[in-house]
C-alpha positions as CSV (number, residue, x, y, z in Angstrom):
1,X,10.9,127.8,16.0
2,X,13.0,124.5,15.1
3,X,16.5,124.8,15.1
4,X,16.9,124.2,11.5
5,X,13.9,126.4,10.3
6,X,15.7,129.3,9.0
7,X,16.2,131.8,12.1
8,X,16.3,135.2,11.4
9,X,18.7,138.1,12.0
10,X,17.2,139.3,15.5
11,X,18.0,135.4,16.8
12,X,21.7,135.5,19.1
13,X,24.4,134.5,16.9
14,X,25.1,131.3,19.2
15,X,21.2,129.8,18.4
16,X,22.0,131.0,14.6
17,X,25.3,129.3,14.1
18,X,24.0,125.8,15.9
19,X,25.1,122.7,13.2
20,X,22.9,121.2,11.0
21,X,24.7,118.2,10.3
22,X,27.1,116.0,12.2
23,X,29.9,116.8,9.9
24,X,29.5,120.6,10.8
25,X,30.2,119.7,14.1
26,X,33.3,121.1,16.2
27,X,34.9,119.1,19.0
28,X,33.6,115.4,20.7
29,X,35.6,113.8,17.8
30,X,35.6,111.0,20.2
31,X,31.8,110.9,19.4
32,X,31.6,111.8,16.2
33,X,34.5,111.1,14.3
34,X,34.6,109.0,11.6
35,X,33.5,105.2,12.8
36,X,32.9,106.8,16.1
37,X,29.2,106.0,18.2
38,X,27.0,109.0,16.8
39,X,28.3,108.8,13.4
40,X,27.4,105.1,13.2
41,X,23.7,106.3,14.4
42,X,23.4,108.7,11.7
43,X,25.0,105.8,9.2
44,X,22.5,103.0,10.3
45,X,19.4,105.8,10.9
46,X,19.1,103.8,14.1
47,X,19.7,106.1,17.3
48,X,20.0,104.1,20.7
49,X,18.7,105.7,24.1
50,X,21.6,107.9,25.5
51,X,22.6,110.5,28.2
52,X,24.7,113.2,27.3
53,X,27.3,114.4,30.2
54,X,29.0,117.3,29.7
55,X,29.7,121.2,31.0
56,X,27.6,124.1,29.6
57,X,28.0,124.9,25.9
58,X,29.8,121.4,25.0
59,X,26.7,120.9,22.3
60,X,24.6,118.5,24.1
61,X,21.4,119.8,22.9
62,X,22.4,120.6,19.2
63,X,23.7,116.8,19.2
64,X,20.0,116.0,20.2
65,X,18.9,117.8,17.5
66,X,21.2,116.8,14.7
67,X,20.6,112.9,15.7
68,X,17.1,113.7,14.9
69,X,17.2,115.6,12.1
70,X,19.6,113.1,10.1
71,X,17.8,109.9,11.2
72,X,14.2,111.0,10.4
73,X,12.8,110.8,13.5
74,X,10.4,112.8,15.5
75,X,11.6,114.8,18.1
76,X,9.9,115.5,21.6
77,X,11.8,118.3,23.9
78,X,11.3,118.5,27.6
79,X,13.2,120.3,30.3
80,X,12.6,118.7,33.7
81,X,13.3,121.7,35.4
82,X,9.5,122.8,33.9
83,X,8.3,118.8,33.0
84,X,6.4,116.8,35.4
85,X,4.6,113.3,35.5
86,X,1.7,115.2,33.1
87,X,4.1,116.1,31.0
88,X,5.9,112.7,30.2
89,X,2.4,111.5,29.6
90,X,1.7,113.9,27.1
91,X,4.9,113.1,25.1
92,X,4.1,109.3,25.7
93,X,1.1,109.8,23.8
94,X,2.3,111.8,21.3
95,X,5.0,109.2,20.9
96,X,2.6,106.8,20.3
97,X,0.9,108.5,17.7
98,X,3.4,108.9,15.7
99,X,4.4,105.3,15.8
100,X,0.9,104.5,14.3
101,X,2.6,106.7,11.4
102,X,5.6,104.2,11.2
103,X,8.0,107.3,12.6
104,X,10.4,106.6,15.2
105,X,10.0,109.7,18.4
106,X,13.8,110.8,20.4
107,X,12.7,112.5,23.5
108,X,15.2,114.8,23.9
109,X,15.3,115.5,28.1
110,X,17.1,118.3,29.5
111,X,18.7,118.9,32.7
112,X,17.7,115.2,33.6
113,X,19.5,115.5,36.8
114,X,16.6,117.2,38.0
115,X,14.1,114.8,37.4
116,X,13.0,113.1,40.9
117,X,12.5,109.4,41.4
118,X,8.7,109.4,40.0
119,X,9.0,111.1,37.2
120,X,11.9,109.2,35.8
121,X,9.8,106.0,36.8
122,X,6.9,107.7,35.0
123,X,9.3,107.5,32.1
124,X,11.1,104.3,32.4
125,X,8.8,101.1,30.9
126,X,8.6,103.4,27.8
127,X,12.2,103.5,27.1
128,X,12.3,100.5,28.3
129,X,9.6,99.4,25.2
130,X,11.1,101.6,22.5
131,X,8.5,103.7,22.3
132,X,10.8,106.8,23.6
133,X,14.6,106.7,22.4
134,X,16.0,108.6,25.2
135,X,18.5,111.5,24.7
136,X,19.3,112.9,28.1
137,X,21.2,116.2,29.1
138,X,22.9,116.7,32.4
139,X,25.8,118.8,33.5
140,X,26.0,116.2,36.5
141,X,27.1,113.1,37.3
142,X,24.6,110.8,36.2
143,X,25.7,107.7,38.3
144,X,24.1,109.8,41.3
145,X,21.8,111.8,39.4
146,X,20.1,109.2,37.5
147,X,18.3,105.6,39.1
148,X,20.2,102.9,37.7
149,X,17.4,101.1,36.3
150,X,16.9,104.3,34.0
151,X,20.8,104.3,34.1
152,X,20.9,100.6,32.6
153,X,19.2,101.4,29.4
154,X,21.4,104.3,28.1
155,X,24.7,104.8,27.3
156,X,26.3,107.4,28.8
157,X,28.7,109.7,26.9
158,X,30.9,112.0,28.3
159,X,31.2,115.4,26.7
160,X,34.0,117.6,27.2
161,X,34.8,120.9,26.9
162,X,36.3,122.3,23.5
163,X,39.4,123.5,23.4
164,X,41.0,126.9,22.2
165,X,41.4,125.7,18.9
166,X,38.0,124.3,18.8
167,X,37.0,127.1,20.0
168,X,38.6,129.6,17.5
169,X,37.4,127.6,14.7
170,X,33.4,128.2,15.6
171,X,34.8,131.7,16.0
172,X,36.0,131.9,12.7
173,X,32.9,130.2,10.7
174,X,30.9,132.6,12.6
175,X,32.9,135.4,11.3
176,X,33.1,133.9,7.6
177,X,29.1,132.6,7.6
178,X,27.4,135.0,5.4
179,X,23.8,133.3,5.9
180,X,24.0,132.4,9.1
181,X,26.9,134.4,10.3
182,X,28.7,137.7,10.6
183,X,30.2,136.8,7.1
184,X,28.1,139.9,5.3
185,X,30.1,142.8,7.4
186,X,33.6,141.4,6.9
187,X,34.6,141.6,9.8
188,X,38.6,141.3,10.2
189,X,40.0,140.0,13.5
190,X,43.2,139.2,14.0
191,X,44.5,135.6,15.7
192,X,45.2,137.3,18.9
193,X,41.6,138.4,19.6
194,X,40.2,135.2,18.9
195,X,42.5,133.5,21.1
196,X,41.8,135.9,24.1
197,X,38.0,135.3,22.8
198,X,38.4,131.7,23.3
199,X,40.1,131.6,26.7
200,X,37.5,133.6,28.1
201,X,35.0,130.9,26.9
202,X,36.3,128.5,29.1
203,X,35.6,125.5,26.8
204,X,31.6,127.1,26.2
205,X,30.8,127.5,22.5
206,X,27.9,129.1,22.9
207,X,29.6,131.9,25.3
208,X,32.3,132.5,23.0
209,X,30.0,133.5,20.1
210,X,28.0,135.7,22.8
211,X,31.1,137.3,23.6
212,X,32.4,137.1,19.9
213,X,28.6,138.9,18.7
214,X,28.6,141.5,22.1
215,X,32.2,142.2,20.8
216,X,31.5,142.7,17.7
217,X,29.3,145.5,18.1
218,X,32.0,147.4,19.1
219,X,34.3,147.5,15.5
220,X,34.8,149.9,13.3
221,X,35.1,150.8,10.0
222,X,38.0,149.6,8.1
223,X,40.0,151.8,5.7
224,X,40.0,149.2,2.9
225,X,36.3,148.2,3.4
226,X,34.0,146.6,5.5
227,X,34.7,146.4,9.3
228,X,37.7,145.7,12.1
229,X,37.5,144.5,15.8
230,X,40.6,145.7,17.9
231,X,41.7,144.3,20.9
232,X,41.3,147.2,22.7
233,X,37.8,146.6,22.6
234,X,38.1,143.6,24.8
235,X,38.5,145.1,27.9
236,X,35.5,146.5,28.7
237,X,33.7,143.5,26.8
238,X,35.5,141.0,28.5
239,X,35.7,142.2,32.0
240,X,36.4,139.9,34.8
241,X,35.7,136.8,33.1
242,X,34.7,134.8,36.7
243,X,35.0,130.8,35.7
244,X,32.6,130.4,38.0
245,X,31.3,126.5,38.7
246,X,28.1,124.9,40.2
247,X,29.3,124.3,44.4
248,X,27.5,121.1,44.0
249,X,28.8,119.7,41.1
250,X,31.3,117.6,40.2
251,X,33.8,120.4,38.9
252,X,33.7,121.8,42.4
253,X,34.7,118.4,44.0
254,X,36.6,118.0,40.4
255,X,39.1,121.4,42.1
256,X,39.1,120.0,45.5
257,X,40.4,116.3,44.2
258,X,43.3,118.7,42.1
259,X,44.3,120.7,44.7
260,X,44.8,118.0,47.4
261,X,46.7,115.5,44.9
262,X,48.9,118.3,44.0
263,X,49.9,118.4,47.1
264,X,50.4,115.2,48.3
265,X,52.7,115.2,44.8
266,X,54.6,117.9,46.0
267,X,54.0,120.0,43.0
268,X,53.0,123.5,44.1
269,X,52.4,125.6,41.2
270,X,49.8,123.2,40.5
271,X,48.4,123.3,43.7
272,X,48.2,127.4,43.7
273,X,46.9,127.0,39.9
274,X,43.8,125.0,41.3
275,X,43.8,126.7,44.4
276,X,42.9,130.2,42.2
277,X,40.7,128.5,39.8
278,X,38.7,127.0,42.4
279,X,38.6,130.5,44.7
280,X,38.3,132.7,41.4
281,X,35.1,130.3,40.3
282,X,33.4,131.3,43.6
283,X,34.8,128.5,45.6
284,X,34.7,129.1,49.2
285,X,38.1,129.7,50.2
286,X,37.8,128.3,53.5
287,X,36.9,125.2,51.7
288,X,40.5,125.4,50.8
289,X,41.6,125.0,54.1
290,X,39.9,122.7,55.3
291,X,41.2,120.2,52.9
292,X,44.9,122.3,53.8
293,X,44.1,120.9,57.5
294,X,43.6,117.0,56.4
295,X,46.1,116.7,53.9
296,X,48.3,118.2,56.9
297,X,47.7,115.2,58.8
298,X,47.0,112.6,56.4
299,X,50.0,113.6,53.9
300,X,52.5,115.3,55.5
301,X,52.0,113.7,59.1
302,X,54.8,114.3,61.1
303,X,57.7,114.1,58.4
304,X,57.1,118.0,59.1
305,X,55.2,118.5,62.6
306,X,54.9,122.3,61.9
307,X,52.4,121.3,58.9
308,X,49.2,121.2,60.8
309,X,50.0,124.4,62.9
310,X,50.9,126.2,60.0
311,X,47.6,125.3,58.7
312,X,45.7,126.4,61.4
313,X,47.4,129.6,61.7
314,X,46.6,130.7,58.2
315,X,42.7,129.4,58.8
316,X,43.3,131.9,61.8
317,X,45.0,134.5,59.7
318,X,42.3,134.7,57.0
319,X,39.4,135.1,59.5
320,X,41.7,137.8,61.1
321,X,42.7,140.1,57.7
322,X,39.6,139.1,55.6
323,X,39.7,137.7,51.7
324,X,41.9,139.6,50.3
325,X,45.3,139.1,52.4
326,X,44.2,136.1,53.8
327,X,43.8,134.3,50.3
328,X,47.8,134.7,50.9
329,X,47.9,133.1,54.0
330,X,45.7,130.1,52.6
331,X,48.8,130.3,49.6
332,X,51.3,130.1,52.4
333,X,50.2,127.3,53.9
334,X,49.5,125.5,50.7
335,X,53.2,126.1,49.5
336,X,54.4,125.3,52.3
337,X,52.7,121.3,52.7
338,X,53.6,120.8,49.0
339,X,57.2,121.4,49.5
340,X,57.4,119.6,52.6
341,X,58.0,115.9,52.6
342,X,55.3,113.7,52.8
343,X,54.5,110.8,55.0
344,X,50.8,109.0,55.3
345,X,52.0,107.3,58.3
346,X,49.6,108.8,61.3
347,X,46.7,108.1,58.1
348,X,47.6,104.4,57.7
349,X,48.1,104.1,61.8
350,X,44.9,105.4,62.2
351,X,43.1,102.9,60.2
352,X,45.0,100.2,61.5
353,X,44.3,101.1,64.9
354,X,40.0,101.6,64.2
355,X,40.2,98.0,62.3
356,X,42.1,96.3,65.3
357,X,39.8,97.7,67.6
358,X,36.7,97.0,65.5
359,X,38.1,93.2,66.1
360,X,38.8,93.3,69.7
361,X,35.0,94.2,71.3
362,X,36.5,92.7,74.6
363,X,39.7,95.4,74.7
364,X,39.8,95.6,78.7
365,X,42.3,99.0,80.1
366,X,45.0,97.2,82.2
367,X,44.4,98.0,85.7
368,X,47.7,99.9,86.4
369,X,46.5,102.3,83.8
370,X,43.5,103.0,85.9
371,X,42.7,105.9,88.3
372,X,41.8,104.8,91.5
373,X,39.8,107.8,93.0
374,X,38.3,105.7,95.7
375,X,39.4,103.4,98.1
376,X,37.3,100.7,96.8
377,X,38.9,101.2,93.2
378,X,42.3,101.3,94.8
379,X,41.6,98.3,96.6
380,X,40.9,96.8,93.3
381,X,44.3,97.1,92.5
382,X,43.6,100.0,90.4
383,X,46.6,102.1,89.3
384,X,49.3,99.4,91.6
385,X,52.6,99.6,89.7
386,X,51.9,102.9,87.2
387,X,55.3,104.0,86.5
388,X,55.5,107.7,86.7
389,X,57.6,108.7,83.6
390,X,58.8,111.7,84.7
391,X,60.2,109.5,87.6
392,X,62.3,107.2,85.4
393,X,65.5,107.1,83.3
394,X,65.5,109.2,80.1
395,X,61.7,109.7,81.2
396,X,61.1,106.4,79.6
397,X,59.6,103.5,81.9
398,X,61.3,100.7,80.1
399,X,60.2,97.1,79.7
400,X,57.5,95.5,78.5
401,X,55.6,94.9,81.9
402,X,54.7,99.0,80.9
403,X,53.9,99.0,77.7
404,X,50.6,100.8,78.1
405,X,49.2,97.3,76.0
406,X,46.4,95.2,77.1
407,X,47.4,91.5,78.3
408,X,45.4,89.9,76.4
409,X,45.5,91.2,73.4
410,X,48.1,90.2,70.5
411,X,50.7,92.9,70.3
412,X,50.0,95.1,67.1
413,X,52.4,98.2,65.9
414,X,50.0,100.9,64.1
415,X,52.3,103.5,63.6
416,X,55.0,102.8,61.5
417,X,57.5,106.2,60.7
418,X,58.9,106.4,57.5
419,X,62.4,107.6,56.8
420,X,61.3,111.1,55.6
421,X,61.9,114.5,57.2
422,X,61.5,114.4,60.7
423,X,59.5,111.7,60.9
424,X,62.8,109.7,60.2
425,X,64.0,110.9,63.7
426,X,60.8,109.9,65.1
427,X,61.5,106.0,63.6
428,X,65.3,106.4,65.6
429,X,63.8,107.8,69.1
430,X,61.3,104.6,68.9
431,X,64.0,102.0,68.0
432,X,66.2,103.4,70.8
433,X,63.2,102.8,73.5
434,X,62.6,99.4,72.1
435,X,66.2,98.7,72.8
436,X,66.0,100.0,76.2
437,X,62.8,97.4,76.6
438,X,64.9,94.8,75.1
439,X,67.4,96.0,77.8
440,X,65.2,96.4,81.0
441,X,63.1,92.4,80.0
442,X,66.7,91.5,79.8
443,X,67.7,92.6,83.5
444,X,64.3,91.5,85.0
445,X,64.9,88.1,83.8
């Protein structure tokens, strides 16, 4: 059946409530505002090969369908999940037969993510001709989804999810819809309800009216006619509402990006608010730590040494007490680094020191810093005039003669400690043994 044949009352209220025309549409007002890309299709009846990004239930499809519908043109629908090479054929020819009919054919391509490198080149020199306007679907990233000679000849546009208000307002027209709608029951609900109905949407039109029509099965009748919905229906509708996410995707990696720059900002009820959203979506929670256990060192370095221990200890904690109480211990740790100041230091000495070495493909050990488990190797002069620190004053052996450095290399400092936390103690315990260098050249000369 075509979206805008008339469906009949059996059809879910989500499929029977889908816009027919642009200006019915809720939300992507960046889109399809007035003067906006889509709206200027439907003005000029001229529709451009596209791809359509966005999360579940942000209207990709009925966009697909309206762009169609309001320009005149044939429409061709394939999901590459079920399409192959055969299949693209198929619509090619079809495509070209209605060309001979003057009519312009939008293949409308869903999931195009999943199309593999042969099928989309099966596709390409016919977008490429104009025979096909492209409308692709994807819920990922197409930059890695999608070959970029595909990728050149459509825009992409970025689809978001709709808001609460959004969100209420499909509620509502579904409610007030008498053809399409619930409008013929009069069903009263209250602004409460449809907020609660909305949040446990999680930006997904199409859920919310599942949940709004599985909801609505559950009112009563209302004193002064027709029918009421009561909140305390939406318990047991609702249930654990699991924002769950594809572990693949971008929103996963989307979570991971959140947590770890709310940390490094030092804001930590932002980082538990991601940390639960990303757990409570069926994120690993030891995929929590692990980024806990880099930003230790990379973030908070040793302005607070006790960072990365910490870390590891709650890793070891939440093997040790299970999910539950060691989703706690992953908390603790995370509070703990956000509060704490920050220093990239040991990050940025680290990269300095891989680079320099990357230079330096001749970097001898000086000899003195060599064992000399033989006779021969001792003979070679190996470890002569190692300084046994331990042995020396303050446990330092001073000068420059010992600097651990190789001769012929330029000298190079990698770590530099920054004045925060303890790290700023670190800074003073290095400048005092550069003195005492300066000190011990001094009285060798």
């Amino acid at each position: 059946m075509d979206l805008f044949e008339q469906a009949n009352d059996d059809a879910p209220l989500a499929y029977r409530m889908r816009p027919r025309r642009l200006a019915d549409y809720v939300g992507q007002q960046a889109l399809v505002g007035p003067g906006k890309p889509l709206s200027r299709m439907v003005e000029t009846g001229k529709v451009r090969s596209m791809i359509l990004w966005g999360p579940p239930g942000s209207g990709k499809t009925t966009l697909a369908e309206i762009l169609a519908e309001e320009s005149g043109a044939h429409l061709e629908r394939l999901s590459a999940v079920m399409a192959g090479v055969k299949e693209i054929r198929a619509a090619v020819e079809r495509a070209r037969a209605a060309q001979g009919q003057g009519q312009v054919t939008l293949l409308f391509l869903d999931e195009i993510h999943r199309l593999n490198k042969s099928q989309q080149d099966a596709l390409l020199p016919h977008v490429e001709s104009g025979l096909l306007t492209l409308i692709g679907a994807t819920t990922e990233n197409p930059s890695f989804e999608v070959n970029s000679a595909l990728l050149s000849r459509a825009r992409v546009h970025v689809l978001k999810s709709l808001d609460e208000t959004e969100l209420i307002e499909v509620l509502q027209r579904a409610l007030t819809d008498r053809e399409r709608g619930l409008g013929e029951r009069q069903i009263q609900v209250d602004e409460e309800v449809l907020g609660l109905l909305a949040r446990a949407a999680a930006g997904d039109a199409r859920r919310a009216l599942g949940l709004l029509e599985t909801a609505c099965d559950f009112a009563e009748p209302a004193p002064q006619g027709g029918e009421v919905l009561r909140r305390e229906v939406l318990d047991d509708v609702l249930g654990h509402q699991a924002s769950a996410f594809d572990k693949q995707g971008d929103r996963y990696y989307d979570l991971l990006s959140a947590i770890h720059k709310s940390v490094r900002s030092s804001r930590p009820d932002a980082a538990l608010l991601y940390i639960a959203r990303f757990i409570q979506g069926g994120g690993d929670p030891l995929d929590v730590v692990r980024r806990l256990t880099a930003i230790a060192s990379e973030d908070v370095g040793n302005a607070d040494p006790r960072a990365l221990p910490l870390v590891m200890a709650a890793w070891d904690a939440y093997r040790r007490l299970g999910d539950y109480e060691g989703q706690r211990a992953i908390a603790h740790a995370a509070l703990h680094l956000a509060v704490a100041p920050k220093s990239n230091a040991i990050d940025q000495a680290w990269k300095r020191a891989k680079d320099f070495v990357a230079a330096q493909p001749s970097l001898e050990v000086p000899t003195y810093l060599r064992n000399a488990p033989t006779q021969l190797m001792e003979s070679l002069g190996h470890g002569a005039g190692y300084r046994y620190a331990h042995n020396e004053p303050h446990g330092y052996p001073a000068g420059t003669s010992h600097d651990c450095w190789p001769e012929a290399l330029p000298r190079e400092r990698f770590y530099r400690p920054t004045e925060y936390g303890q790290e700023k103690r670190y800074g003073e315990l290095m400048a005092w043994r550069e003195r005492l260098d300066a000190e011990a050249d001094e009285g060798s000369a």
